[in-house]
KEMAR-397702 format. One record per residue (C-alpha): residue number from 1; residue in three letters; x, z, y. Coordinates in Angstrom, 2 decimals, always signed. Example, Ala and Ser with C-alpha at 12.3 -4.5 7.8 and 13.67 -1.06 7.14 Angstrom:
% KEMAR-397702
nr 1&rest ALA&X +12.30&Z +7.80&Y -4.50 .
nr 2&rest SER&X +13.67&Z +7.14&Y -1.06 .
This chain:
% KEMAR-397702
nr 1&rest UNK&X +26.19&Z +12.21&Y -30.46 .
nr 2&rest UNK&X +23.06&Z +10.77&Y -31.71 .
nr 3&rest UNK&X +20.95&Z +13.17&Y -30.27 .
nr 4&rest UNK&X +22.30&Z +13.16&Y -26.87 .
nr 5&rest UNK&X +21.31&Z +9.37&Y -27.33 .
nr 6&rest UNK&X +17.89&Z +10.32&Y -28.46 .
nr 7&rest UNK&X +17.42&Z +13.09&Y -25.86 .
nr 8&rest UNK&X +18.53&Z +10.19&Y -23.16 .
nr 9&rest UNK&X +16.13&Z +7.96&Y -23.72 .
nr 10&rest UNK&X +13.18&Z +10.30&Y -24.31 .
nr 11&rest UNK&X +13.70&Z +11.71&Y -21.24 .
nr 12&rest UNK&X +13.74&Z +8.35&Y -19.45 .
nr 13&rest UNK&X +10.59&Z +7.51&Y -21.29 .
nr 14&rest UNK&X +9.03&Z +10.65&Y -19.83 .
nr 15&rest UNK&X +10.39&Z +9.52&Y -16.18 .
nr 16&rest UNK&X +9.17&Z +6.27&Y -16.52 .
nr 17&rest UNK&X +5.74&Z +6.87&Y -18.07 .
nr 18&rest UNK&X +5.33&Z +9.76&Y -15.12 .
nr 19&rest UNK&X +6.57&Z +7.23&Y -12.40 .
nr 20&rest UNK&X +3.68&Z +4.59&Y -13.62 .
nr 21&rest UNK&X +1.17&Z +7.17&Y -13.23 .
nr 22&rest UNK&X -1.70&Z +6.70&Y -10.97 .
nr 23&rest UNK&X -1.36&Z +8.40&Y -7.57 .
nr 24&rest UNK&X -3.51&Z +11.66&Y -6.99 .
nr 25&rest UNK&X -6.34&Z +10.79&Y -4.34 .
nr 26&rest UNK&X -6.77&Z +13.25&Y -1.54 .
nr 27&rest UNK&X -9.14&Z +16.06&Y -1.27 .
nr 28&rest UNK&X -11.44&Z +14.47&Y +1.49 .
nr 29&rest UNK&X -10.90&Z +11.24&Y +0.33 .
nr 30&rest UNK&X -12.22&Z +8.17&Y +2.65 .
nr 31&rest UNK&X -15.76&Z +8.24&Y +2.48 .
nr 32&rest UNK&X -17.92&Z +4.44&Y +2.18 .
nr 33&rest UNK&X -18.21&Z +3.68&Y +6.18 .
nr 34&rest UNK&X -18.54&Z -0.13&Y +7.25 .
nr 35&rest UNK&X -16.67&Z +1.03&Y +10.13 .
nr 36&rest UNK&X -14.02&Z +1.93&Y +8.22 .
nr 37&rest UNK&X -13.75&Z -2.07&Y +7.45 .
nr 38&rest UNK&X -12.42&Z -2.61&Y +10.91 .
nr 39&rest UNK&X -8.97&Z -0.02&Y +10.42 .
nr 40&rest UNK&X -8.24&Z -1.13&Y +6.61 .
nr 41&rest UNK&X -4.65&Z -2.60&Y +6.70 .
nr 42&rest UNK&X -3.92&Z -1.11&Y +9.78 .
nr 43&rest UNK&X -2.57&Z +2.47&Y +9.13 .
nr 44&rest UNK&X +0.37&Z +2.03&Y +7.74 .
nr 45&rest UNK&X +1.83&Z -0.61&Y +10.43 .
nr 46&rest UNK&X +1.59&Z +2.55&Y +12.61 .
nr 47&rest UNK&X +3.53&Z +5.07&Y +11.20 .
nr 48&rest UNK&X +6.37&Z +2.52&Y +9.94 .
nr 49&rest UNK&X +8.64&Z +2.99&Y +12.67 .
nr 50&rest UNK&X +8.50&Z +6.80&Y +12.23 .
nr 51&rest UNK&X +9.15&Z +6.40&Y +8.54 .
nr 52&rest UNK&X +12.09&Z +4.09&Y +9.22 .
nr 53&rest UNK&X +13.19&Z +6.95&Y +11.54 .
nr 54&rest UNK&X +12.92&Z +9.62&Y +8.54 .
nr 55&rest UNK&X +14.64&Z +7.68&Y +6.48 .
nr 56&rest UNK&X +17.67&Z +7.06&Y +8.34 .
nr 57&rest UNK&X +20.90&Z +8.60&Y +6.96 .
nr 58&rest UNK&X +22.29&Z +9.64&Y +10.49 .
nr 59&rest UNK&X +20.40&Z +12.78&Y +10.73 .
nr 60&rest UNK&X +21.13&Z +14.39&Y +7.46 .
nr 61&rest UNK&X +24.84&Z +13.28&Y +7.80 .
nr 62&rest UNK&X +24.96&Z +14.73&Y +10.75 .
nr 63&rest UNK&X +23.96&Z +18.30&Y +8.99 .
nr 64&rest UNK&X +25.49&Z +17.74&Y +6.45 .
nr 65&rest UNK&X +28.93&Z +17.46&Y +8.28 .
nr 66&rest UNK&X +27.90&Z +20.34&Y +10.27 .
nr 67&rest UNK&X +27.91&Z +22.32&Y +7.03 .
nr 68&rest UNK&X +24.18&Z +23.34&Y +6.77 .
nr 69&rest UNK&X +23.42&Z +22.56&Y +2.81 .
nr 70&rest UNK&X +20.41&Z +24.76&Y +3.03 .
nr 71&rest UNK&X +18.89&Z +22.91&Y +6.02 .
nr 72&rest UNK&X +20.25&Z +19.28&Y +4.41 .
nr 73&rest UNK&X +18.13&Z +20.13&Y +1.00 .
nr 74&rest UNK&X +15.56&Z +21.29&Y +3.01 .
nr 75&rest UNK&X +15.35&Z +17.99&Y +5.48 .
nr 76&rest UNK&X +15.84&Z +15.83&Y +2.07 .
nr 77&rest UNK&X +13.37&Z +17.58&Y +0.54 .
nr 78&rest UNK&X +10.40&Z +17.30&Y +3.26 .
nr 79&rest UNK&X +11.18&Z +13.55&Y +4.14 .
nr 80&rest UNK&X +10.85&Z +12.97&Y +0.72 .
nr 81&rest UNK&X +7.58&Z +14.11&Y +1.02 .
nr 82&rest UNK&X +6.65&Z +12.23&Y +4.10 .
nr 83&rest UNK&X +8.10&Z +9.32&Y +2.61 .
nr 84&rest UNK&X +5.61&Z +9.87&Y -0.15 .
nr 85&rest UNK&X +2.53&Z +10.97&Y +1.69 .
nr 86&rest UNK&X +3.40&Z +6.92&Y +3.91 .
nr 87&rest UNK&X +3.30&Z +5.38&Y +0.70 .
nr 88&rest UNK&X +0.45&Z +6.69&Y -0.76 .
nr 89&rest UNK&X -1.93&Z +5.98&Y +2.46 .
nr 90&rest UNK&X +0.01&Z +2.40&Y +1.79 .
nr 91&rest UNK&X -1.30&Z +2.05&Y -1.68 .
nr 92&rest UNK&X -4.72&Z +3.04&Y -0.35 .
nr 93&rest UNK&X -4.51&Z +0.54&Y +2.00 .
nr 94&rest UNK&X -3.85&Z -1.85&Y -0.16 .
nr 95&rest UNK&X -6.35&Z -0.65&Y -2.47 .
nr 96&rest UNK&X -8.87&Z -1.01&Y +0.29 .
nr 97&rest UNK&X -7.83&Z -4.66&Y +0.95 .
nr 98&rest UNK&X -8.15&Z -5.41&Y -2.34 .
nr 99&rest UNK&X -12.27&Z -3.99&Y -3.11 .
nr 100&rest UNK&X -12.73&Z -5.97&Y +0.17 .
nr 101&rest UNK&X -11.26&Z -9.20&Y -0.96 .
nr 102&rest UNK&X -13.37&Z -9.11&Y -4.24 .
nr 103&rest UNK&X -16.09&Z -8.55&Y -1.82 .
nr 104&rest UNK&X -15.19&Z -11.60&Y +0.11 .
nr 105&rest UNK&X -15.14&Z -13.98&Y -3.13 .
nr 106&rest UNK&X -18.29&Z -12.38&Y -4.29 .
nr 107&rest UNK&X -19.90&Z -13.58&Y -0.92 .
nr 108&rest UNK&X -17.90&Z -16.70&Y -0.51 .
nr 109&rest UNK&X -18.98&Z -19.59&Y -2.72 .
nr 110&rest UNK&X -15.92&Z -22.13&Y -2.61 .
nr 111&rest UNK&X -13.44&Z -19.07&Y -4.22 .
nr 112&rest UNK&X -11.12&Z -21.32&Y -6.51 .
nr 113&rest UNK&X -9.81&Z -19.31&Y -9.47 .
nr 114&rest UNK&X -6.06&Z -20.06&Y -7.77 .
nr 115&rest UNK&X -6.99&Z -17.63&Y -5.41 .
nr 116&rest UNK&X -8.30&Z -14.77&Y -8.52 .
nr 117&rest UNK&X -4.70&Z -15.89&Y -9.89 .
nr 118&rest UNK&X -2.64&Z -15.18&Y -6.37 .
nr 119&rest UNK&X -4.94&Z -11.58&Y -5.69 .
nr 120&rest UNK&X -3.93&Z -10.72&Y -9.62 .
nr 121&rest UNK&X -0.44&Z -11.64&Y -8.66 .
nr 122&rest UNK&X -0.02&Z -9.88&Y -5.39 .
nr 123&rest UNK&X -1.48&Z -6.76&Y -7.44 .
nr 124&rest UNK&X +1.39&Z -7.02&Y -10.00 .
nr 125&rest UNK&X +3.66&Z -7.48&Y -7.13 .
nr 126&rest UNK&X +2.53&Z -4.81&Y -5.19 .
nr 127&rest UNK&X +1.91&Z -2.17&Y -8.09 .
nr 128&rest UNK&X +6.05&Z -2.87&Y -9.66 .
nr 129&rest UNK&X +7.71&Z -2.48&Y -5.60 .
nr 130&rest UNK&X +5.12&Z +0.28&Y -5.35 .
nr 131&rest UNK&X +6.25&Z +2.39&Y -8.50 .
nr 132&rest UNK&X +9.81&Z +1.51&Y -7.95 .
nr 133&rest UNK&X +9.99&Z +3.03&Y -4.56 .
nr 134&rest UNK&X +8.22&Z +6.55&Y -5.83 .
nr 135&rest UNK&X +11.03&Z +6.09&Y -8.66 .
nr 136&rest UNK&X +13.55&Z +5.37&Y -5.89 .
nr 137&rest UNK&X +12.21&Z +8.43&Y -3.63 .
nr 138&rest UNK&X +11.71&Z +11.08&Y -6.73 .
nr 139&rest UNK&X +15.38&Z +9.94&Y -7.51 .
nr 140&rest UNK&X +16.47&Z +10.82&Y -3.84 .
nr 141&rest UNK&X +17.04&Z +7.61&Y -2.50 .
nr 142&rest UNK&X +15.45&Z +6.61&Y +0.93 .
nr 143&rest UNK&X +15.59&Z +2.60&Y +0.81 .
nr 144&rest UNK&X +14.34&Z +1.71&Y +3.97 .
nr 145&rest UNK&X +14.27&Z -2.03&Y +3.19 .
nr 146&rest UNK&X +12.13&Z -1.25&Y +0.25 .
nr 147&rest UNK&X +9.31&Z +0.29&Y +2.43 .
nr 148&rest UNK&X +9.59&Z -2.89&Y +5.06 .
nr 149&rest UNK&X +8.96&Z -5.40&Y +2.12 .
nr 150&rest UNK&X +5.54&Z -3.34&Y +1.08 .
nr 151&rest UNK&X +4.47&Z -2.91&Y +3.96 .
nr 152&rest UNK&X +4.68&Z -6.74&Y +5.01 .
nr 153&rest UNK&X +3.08&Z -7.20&Y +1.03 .
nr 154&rest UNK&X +0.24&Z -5.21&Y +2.84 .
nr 155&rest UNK&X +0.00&Z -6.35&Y +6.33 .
nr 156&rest UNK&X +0.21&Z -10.17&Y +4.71 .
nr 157&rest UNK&X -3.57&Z -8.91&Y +2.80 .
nr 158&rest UNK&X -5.00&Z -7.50&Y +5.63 .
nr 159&rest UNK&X -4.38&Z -10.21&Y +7.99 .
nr 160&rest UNK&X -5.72&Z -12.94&Y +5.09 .
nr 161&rest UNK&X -8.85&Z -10.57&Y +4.85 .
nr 162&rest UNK&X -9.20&Z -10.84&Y +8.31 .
nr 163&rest UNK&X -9.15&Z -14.64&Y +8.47 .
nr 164&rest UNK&X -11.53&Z -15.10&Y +5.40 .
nr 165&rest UNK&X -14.20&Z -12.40&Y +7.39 .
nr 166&rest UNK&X -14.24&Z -14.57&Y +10.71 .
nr 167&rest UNK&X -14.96&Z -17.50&Y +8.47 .
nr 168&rest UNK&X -17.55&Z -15.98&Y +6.41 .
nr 169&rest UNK&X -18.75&Z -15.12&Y +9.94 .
nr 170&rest UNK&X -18.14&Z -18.50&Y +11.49 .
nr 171&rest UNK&X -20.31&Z -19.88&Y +8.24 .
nr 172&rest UNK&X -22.87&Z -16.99&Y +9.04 .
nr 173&rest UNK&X -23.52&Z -18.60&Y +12.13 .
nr 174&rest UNK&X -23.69&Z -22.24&Y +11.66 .
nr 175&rest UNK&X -26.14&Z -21.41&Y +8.70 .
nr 176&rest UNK&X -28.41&Z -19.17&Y +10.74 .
nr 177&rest UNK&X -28.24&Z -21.60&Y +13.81 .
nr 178&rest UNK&X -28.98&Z -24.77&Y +11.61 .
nr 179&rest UNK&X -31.78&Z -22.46&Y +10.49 .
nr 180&rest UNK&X -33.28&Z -21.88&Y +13.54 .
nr 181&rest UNK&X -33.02&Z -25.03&Y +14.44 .
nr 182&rest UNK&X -35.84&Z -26.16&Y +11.78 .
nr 183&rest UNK&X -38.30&Z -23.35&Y +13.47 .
nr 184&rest UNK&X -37.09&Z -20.39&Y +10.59 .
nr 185&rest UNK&X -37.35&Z -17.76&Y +12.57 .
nr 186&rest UNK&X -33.72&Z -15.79&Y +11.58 .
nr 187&rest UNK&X -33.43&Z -12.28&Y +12.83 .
């Protein structure tokens, strides 16, 4: 009985330490383009309705009372990996955000170590949901409401990233115009 026990928990040792695992990157991977800048944050809010969509439990009830196991495995299977394929352009997305936000404090002088302490938080936050759902999808669930919350977790960054950019901007440009204003010729 003991060794049931012991085989139990290994095994959920193994699951766990293989769930925390970093995500493989792409072959191809995103290359270093500024203009890349202007779509980071953005792909996922595109492709969440169609996720909800392939998530949704009609359609593989719907085989499923038709009698088609093969083709319900088969539909579970490849959703799962759609699901997966979403969230990993999520977590690069989020990734993203994040290399630009540290860029932002590097560039923005009045950075208050509350806001270090809310980006380390929101990483935490972000990195738990995020390993929970691949758990949650290697386990065969498909929780829809799960997907919603990381994606707002994401949208939430890039729209703060957004807002600290036009200020850095607006800064920019009261800074070169006060500038030109004493005959420094800015270019």
């Amino acid at each position: 009985m003991s060794i049931f026990y012991l085989a139990t928990v290994a095994l959920l040792l193994i699951l766990l330490f293989w769930a925390l695992r970093a995500p493989r990157r792409q072959a191809g991977g995103v290359k270093n383009d500024p203009a890349l800048l202007d779509k980071v944050g953005r792909h996922h809010a595109t492709y969440l309705p169609l996720i909800r969509q392939a998530l949704s439990p009609g359609d593989l009830a719907f085989v499923a009372s038709r009698g088609f196991s093969d083709l319900h495995q088969r539909m579970r299977k490849e959703r799962r990996g759609v699901a997966l394929s979403y969230l990993a352009a999520l977590h690069e997305d989020f990734t993203r955000l994040l290399d630009l936000a540290t860029l932002v404090a590097v560039l923005s002088p009045e950075v208050a170590p509350a806001q270090e302490k809310e980006r380390v938080w929101l990483k935490m936050q972000f990195t738990w949901r995020y390993q929970m759902l691949r758990l949650a999808l290697y386990a065969g669930f498909f929780p829809q409401r799960n997907f919603d919350m990381l994606s707002q977790l994401v949208s939430e960054l890039a729209v703060g990233m957004e807002a600290a950019i036009r200020e850095l901007g607006e800064r920019a440009a009261k800074l070169a115009s006060s500038l030109d204003g004493r005959g420094v010729d800015v270019v």
